[in-house]
KOLLUMTI-555594 format. One record per residue: x, y, z of N, C-alpha, C in turn; residue in one letter. Coordinates in steps of 0.001 Angstrom, whole numbers, plus 500000, padded with zeros to 6 digits. Layout:
REM residues N
XYZXYZXYZA
...
//
This chain:
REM residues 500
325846493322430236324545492920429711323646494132429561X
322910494097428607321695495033428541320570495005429799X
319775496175430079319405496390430678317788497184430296X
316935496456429826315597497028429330314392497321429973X
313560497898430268312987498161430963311845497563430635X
310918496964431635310023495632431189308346496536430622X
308427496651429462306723497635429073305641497412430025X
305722495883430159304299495328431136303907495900432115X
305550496832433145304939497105434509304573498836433988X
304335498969432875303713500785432927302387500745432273X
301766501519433079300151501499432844300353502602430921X
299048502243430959298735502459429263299296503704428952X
299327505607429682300113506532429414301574506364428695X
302302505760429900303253505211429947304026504905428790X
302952503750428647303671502564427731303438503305426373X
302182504295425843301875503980424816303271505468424151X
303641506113424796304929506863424908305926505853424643X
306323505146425371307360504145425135307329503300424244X
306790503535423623306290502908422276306337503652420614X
306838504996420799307740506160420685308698505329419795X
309472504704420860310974504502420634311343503466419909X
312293504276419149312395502966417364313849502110418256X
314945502859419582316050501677419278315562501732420658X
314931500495421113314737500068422991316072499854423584X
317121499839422591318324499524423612318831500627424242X
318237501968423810318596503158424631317902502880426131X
317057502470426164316161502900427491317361501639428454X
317894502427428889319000501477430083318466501495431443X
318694500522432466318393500881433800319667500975434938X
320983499950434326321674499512434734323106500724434753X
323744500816435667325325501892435646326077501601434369X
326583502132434095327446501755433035329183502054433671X
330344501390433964331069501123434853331679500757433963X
333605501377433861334398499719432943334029499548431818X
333065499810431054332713499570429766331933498360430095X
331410498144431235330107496916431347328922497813432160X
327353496956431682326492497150432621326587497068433998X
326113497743435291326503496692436343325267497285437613X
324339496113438005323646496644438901323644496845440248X
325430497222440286325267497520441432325553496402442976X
325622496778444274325801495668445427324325495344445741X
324208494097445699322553493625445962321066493949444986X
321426494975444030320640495038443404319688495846443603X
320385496977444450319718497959444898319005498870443718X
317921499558443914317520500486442939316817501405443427X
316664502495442109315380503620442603314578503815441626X
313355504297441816312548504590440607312515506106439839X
312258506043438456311918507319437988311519507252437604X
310555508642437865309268508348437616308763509805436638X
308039509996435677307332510676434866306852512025435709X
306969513141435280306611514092436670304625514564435734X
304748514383434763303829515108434142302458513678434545X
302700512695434676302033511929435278302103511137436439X
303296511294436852303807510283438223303622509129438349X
303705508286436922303993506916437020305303506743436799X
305625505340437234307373505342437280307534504296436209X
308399504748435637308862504603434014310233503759434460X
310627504048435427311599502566435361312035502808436868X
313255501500436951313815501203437990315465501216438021X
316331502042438201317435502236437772318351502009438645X
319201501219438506320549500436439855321131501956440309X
320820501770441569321529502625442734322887502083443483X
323831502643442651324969502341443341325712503187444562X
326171502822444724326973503584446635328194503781446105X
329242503916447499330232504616447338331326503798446774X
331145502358447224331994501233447126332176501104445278X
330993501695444802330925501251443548331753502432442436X
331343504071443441331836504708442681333437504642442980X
333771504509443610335941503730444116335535502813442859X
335128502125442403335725500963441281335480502059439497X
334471502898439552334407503574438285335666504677438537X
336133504510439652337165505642440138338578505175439788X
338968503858440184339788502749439757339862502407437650X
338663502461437678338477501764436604339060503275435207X
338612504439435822339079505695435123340420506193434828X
340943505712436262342641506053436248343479505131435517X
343279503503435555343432502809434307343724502999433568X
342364503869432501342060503793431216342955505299431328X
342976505946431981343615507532431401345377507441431002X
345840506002431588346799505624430828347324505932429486X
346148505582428812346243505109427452345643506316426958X
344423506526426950343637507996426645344167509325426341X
344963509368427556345380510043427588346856510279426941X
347556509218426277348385509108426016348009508760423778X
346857508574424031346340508144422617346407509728421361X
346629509567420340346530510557419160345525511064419419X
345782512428419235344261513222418971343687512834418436X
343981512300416982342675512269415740342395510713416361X
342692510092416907342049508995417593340893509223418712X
341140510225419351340230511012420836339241511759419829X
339938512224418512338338512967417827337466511690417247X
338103510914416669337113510016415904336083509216416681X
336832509140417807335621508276418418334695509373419360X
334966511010419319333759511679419667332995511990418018X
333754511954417377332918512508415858332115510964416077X
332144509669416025331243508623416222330266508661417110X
330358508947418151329745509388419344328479510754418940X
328889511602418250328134512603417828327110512206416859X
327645511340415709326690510807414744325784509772415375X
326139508971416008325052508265417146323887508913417126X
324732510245418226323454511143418979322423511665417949X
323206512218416830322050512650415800321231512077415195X
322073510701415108320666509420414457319558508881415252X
320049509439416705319067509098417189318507509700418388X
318115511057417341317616512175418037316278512069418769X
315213511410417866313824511455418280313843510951419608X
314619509094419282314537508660420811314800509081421735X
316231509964421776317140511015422364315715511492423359X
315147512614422715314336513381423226312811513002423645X
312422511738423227311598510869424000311885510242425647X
312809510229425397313403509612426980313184510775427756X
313933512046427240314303513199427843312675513605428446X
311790513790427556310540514378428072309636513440428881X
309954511999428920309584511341429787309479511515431233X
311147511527431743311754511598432870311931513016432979X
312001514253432069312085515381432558310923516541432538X
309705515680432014308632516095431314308589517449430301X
310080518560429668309707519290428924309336518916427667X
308496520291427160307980519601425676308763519435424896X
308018517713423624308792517347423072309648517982422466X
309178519183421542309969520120420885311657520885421508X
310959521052422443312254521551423623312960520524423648X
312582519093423943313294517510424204314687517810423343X
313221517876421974314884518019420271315626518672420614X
315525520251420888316401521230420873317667520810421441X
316886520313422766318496519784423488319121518679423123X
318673517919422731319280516837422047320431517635420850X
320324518625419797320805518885419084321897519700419567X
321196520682420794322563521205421380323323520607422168X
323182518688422810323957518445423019324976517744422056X
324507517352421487325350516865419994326061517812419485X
326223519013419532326955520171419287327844520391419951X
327714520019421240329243520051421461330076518746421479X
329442517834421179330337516661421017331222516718419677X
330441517525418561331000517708417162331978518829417271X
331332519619418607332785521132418747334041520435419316X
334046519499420603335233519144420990335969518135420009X
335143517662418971335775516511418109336753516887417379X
336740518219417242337133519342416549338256520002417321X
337935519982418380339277520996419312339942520164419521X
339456518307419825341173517579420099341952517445419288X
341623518214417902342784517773416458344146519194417048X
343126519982417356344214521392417708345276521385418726X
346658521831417938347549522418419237347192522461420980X
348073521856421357348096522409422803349264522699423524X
350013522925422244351452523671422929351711525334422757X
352360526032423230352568526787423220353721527655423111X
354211528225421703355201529356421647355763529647422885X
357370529894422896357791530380423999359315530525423490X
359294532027423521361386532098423299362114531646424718X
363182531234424589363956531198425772364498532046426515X
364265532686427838364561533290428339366702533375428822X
366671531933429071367768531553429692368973530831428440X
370522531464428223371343531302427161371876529668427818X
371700529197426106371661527864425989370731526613426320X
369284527448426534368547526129426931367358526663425979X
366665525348425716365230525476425106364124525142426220X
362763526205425616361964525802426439360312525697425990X
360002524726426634358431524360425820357680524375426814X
356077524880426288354960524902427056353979524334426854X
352952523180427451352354522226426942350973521935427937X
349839521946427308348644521544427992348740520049427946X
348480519323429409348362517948429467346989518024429984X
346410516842430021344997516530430895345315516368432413X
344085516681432887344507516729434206344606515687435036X
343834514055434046343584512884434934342041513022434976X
341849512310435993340233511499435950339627513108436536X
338227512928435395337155514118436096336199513496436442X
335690514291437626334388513832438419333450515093438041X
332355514441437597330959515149436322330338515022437154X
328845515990437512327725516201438477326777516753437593X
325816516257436394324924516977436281323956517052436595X
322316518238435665321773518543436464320236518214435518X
319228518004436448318048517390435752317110518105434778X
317509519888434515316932520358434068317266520237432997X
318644520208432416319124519717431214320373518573431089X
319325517166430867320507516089431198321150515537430582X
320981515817429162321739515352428274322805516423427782X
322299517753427459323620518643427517324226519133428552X
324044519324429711324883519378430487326185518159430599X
325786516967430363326751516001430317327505515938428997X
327320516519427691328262516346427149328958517688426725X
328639518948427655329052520125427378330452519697428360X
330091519002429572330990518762430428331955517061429663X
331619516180429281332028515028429121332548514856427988X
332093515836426851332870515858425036334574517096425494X
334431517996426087335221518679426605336607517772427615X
336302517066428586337102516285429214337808515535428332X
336983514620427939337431513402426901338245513887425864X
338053515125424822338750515694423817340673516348424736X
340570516602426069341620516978426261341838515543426677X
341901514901426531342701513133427352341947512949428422X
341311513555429674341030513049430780340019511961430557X
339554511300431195338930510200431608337835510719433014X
336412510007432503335249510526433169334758509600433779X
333929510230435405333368509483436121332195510528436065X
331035509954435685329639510940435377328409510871436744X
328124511413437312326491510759437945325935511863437232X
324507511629436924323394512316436775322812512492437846X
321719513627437474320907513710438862319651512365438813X
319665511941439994318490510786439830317091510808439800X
316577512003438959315513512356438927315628512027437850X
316720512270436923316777512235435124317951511324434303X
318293510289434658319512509325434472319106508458433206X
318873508393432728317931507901431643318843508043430288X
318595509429430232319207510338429384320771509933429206X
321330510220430073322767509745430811323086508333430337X
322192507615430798322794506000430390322536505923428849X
321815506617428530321124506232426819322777507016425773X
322984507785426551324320508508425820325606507501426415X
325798507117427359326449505939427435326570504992426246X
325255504358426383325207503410425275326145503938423947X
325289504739423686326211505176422593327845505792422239X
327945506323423306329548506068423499330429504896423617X
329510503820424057329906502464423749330082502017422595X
328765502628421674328649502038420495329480503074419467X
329869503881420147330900505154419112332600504201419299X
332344503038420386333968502615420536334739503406421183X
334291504449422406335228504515423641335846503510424571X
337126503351424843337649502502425551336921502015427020X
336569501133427138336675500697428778337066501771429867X
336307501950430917336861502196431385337128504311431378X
337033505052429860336986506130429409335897507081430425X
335141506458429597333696507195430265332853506130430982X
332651507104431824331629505884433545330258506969433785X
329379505918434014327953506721434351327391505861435865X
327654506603437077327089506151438227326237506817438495X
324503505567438444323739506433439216323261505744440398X
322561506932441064322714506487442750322032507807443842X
322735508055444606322224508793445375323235509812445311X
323031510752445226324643511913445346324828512292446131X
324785512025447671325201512027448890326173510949449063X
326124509576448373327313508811448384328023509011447286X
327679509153446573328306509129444746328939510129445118X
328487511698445025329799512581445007330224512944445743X
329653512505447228330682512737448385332161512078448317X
332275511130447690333122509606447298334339510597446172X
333733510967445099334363511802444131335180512993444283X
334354514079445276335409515285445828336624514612446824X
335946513390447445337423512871448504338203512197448194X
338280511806446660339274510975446121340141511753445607X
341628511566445662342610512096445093343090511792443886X
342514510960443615342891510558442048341808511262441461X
340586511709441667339992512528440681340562513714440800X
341211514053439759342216515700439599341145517106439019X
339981517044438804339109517825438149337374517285438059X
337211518478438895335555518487439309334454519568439059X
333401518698438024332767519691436833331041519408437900X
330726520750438381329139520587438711328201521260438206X
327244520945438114326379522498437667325137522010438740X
324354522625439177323797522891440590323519523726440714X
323020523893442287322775525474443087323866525461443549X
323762526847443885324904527546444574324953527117446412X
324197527007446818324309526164448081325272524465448437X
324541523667447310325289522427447083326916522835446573X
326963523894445167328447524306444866328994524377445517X
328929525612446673330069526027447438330286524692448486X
329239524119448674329700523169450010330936522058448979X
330525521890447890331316520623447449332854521330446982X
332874522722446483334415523365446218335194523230447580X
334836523726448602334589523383449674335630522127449989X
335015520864449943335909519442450274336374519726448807X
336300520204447644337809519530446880338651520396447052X
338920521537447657339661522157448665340973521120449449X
340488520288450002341557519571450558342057518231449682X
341862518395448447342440517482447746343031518005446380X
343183519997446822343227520475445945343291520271444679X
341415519719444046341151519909442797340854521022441585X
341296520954440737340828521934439830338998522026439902X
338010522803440398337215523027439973336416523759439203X
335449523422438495334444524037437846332840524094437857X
332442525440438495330986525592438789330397526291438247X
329259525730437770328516526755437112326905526158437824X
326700527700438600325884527513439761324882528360439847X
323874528909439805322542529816440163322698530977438981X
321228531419439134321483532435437679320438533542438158X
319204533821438653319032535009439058318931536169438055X
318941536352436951318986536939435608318299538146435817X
318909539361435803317904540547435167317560540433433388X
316233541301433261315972541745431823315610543136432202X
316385543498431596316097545208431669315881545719430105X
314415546447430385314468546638428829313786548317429198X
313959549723427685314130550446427847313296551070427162X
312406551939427148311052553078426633311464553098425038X
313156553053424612313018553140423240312620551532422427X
312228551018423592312381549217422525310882549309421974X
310949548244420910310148548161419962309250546749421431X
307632547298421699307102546814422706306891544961422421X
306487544867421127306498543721420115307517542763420748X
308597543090419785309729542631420102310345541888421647X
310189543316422409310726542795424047309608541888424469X
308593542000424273307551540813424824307890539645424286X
308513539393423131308887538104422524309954537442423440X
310975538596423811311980537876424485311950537704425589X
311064538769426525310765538357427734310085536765427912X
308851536549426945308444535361426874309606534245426506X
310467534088425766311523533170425924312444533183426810X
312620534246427596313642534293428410313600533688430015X
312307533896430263311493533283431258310607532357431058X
310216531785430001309352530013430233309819529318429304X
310927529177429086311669528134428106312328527114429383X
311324525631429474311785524896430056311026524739431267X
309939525385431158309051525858432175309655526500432932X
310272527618432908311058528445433826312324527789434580X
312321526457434067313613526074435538314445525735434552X
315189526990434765316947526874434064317101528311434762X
318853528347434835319213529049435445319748530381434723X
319676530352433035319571531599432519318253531981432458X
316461531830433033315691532432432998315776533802433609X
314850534770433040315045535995433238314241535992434656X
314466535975435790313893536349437332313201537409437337X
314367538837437108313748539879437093313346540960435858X
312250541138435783312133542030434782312116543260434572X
312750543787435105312780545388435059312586546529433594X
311403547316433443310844547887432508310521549111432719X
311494550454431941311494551781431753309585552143431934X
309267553254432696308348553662433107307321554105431966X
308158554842431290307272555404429656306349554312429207X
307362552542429252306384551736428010305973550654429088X
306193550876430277305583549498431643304218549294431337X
303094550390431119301717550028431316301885548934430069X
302019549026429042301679548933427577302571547639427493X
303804547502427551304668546239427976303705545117428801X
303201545676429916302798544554431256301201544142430126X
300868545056429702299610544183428854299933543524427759X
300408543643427072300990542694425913301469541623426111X
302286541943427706302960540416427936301863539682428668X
300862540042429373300115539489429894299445538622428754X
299046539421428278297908538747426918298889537473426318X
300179537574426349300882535941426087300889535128427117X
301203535916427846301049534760429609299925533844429014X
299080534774429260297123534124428869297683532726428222X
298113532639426696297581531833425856298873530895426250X
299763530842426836300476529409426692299691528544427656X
300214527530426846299350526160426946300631525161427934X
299514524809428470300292523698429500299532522280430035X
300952521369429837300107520104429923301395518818429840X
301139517921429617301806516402429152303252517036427828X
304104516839428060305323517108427365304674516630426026X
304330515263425564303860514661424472302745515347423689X
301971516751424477301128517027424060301311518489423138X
300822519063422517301520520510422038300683521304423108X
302028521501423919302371522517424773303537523477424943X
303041524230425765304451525244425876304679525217427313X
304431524855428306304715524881429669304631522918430287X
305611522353430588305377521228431303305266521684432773X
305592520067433802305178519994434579306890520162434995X
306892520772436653308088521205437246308305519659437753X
309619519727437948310198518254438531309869517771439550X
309565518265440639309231517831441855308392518621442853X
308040518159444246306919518656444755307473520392445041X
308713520469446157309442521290446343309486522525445282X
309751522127444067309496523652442885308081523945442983X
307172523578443130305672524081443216305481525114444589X
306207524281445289305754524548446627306405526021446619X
307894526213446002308375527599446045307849528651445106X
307153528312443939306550528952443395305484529668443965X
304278528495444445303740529136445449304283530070446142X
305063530078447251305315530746447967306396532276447726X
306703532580446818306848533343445781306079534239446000X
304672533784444822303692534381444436303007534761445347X
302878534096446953302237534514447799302846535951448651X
304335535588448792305235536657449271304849537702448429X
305057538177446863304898539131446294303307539371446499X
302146538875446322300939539646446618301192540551447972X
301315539417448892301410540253450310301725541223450517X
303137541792449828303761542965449612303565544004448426X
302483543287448150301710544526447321301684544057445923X
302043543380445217302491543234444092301013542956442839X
300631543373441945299681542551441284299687541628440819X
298851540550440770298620539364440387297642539299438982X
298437539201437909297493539327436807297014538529435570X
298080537246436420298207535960435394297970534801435855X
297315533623436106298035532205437353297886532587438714X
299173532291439271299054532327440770298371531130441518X
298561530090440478298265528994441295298277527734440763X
298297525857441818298614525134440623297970525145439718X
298018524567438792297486523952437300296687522757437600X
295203522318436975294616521273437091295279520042436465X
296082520228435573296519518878434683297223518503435511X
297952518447436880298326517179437817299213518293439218X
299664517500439974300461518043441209301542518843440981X
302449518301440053303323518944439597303347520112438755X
302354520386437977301922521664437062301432522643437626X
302044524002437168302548525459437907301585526479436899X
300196527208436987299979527966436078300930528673436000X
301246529130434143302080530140433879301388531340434230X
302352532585435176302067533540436565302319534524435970X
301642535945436177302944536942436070302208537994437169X
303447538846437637302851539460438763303778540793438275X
302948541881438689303258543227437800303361543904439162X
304215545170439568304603545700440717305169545104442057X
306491544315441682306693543663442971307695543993443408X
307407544790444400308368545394445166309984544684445351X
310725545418445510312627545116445286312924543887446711X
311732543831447526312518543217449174311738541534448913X
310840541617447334309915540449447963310759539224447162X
310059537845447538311233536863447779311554536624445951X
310888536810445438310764536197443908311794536900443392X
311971538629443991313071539328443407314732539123443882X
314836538239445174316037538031445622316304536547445684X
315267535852445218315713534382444843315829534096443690X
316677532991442876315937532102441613314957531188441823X
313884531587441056312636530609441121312564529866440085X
312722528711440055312718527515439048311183526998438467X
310875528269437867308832528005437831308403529080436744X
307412528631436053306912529545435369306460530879435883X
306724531648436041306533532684437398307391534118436719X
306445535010436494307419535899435881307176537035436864X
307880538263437285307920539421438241308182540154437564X
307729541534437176307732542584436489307850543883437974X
308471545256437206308752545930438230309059547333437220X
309259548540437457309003549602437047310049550210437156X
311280551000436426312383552044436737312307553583436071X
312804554301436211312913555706435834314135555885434848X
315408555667435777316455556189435210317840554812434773X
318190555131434043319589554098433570320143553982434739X
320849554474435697321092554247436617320237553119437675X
319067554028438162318387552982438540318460551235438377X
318454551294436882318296550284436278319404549664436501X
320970549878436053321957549502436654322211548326437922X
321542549795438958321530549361440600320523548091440602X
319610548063440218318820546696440519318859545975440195X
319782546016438796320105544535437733321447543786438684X
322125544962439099323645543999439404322946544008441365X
322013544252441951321809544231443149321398542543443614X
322423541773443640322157540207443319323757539165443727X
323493538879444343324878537993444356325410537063443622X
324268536830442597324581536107441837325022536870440223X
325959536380438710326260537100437731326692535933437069X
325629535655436448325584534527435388325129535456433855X
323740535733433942323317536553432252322684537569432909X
322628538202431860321668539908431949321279540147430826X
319921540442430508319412540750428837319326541959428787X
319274542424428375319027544313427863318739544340426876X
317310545151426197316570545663425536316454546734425399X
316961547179423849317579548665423892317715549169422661X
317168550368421786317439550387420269318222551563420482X
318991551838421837319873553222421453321514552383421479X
322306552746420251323538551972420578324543552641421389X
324720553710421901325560553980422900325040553619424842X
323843553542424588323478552971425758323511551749425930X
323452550563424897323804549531424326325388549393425181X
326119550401424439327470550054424682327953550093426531X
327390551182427087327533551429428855326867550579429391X
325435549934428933324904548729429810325722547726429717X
326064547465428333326973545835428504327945546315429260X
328578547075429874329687547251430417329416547677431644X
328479548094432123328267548471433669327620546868434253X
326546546073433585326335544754434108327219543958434343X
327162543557435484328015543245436210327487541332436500X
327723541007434952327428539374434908328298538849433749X
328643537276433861329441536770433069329397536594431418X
327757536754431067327305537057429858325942538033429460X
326158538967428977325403539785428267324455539667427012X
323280538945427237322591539394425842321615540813425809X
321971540851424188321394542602423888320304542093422725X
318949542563423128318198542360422080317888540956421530X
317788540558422227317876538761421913317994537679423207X
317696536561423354317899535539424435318767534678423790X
318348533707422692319812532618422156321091533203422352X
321840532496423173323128533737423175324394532619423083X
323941531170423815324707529800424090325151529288422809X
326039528317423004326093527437421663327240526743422232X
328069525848421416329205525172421745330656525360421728X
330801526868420863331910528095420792332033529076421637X
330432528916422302330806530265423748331219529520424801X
332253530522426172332535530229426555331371530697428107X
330821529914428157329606529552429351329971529592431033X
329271530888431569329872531037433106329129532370433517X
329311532302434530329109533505435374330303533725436664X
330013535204437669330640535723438178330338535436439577X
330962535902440517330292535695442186330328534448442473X
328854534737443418327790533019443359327481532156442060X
327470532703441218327400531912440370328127530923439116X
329441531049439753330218529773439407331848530170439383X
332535529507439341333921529595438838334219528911437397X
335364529236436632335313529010435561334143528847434157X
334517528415432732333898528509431704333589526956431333X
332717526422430409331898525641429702332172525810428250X
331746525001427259332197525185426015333115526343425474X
333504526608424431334387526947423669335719525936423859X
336765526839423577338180526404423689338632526482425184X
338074527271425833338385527628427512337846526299428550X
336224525875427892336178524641428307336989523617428078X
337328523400427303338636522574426910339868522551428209X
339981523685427755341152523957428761341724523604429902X
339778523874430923339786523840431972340089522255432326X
340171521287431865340607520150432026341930519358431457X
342966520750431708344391520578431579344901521538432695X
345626521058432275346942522386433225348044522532432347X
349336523151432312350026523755431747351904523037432493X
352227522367431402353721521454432064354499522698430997X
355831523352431895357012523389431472357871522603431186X
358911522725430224360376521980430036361475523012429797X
362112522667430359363615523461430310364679522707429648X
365369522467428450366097521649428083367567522358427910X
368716521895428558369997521944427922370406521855426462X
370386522963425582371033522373424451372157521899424318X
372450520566423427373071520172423020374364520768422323X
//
């Protein structure tokens, strides 16, 4: 059964947003399980609630562990067949699935800025880049997955073959909830496996609304599952099951390692993509213009909380004075407020990101740092973070050895390439590194001395649904889109045959 969310109980903000939305059958509250609605044992629920106003926009069935064993049951089932089904059958119903998403983008990204409050504009973006990879994997399940191989051994043939790995257990994450789930869920599904999804329950919305439509694209029963709930039962339930053969998270690196961790003893294939910590190192020959553009996208796209934001900014001594004012003078003018409103900064998700921002910004004054932007909340509600920037902050203070999920930018001063080097890779984490640079042989030794899983030069867009998405260290095992994402949700069967 459908599951709608009743207009009456949201005060006038609320509603007059939800009122936005041309198909109401997206706005779901209910799990999606089996290819049915289902609310769950007793009818348990939780609320989510709007962060940019903190009214709660709905009430969404909280299921437990008992429930995720039946989407667990209900996956291995269906991977029967799925997995056993024609490619161009596994593409058509993601190429359906994709045209969905695009028709129904606006709503798409109405939901999204509701429950995740970024601006609408940002909402689209992701909406389009998650639809991008549903149209990339629609595309990779038509392709080969065997592999060339002469025979080593006289008189036998021998073949090499990617199978699916069986049921995957999906963990995404609230900062981006609609592409994270189908960077991870168009990828599974295109190699045969069969998905068990939770969202994070701050942002599930999103999640069930792409459900729907995978329903309505004509995925089998049973294919794709969306449990939401608490993820202390939900994916504790998922790493300890042995029938889930492959486990996709994206997270912090604290939660990662603990959960690789237990699928350790059920030796699962995992995949993490976990903390990001980002240097921008930019260099006396850059055009000052320019690097201020990208510093500004690189650090408040999303209001700072994503894990390719640039943390640290490190800036050649020659152009620092002249850099730190230019970028300041943009700090100044972004606007912040209600996702629905034209803005460039929303409200952070919860109390906890404020609170570390704060404390950030307080650590770096203390230790000397200037304060020349913000530095404190925002009047438009609890959750809103003035956009910050703090110029001289010493290498020990916390903003430079944590990821801060906040509009909050740290600027800092170097001399020599080297230098620069040492403080970009001085990080346990190696997800991205930007470099700003108009000399091309220095170009060529930075990308190669940074010591992170992706390199952008002169630019921030660097993602899409053909790259293959990851970092090094702490910050994850394995890749995300391209063909490698694909991959990672197979393994590799030999055959040895007697000729005849």
């Amino acid at each position: 059964m459908s599951a709608l969310f009743p207009i009456k109980q949201a005060v006038h903000e609320t509603a007059a947003e939800l009122d936005r939305l041309g198909n109401r059958r997206l706005l779901r509250t209910l799990a999606y399980v089996d290819g049915r609605w289902t609310a769950g044992p007793e009818g348990r629920d939780f609320t989510v609630d709007d962060p940019a106003t903190g009214l709660t926009i709905a009430r969404v069935a909280k299921l437990g562990a008992g429930d995720t064993r039946a989407a667990i049951d209900a996956a291995t089932t269906a991977f029967a067949g799925w997995s056993k089904a024609p490619a161009a059958e596994r593409a058509a119903r993601l190429d359906a699935w994709h045209r969905l998403i695009v028709a129904n983008r606006e709503d798409l990204a109405v939901l999204m800025t509701l429950e995740q409050g970024k601006p609408l504009a940002e909402a689209r973006g992701e909406i389009d880049y998650a639809a991008s990879f549903v149209a990339f994997y629609a595309t990779e399940a038509n392709r080969s997955f065997s592999e060339p191989m002469e025979s080593h051994l006289p008189g036998a043939e021998v073949a090499v073959e990617r199978i699916p790995l069986g049921v995957a257990g999906i963990v995404t994450p609230w900062n981006f909830p609609a592409a994270m789930l189908t960077r991870k869920a168009a990828a599974a599904l295109a190699a045969g496996c069969t998905v068990v999804a939770h969202p994070s329950a701050w942002t599930p919305l999103s999640a069930l609304a792409l459900a729907a439509l995978a329903d309505e694209a004509g995925l089998p029963a049973g294919v794709f599952n969306v449990v939401t709930g608490e993820a202390s039962e939900i994916v504790g339930t998922m790493v300890d099951d042995r029938r889930v053969r492959v486990f996709s998270f994206t997270g912090s690196t604290e939660i990662g390692t603990m959960l690789a961790g237990r699928c350790a003893g059920t030796m699962k294939t995992v995949i993490m993509e976990l903390g990001g910590h980002a240097p921008l190192v930019i260099f006396d020959d850059a055009d000052i213009e320019r690097a201020v553009g990208i510093a500004m996208a690189a650090k408040f796209a999303t209001s700072g909380q994503d894990c390719l934001a640039a943390n640290r900014i490190l800036v050649q001594r020659g152009i620092y004075e002249a850099f730190t004012a230019a970028f300041a003078e943009k700090v100044s003018a972004l606007r912040t407020g209600n996702g629905f409103d034209d803005v460039d900064i929303g409200p952070l998700m919860h109390e906890g990101a404020v609170d570390k921002a704060a404390r950030h910004v307080d650590d770096a004054v203390a230790r000397g740092a200037r304060l020349l932007v913000g530095g404190a909340r925002h009047e438009a509600g609890p959750l809103f973070y003035q956009p910050t920037l703090l110029a001289d902050v010493p290498a020990d203070a916390l903003i430079m050895t944590e990821e801060t999920f906040a509009p909050v930018a740290a600027l800092a001063p170097f001399d020599t390439e080297a230098e620069a080097i040492g403080r970009a890779n001085d990080t346990d984490y190696g997800l991205v590194a930007y470099l700003v640079t108009a000399d091309p042989a220095r170009i060529e030794r930075m990308s190669a001395a940074l010591d992170f899983g992706m390199v952008a030069v002169n630019r921030v867009k660097i993602t899409g649904a053909p790259v293959p998405f990851g970092g090094v260290r702490m910050s994850g095992l394995g890749r995300e889109g391209s063909r490698h994402g694909l991959e990672a949700f197979t393994t590799l069967k030999y055959r040895c045959l007697e000729q005849a």
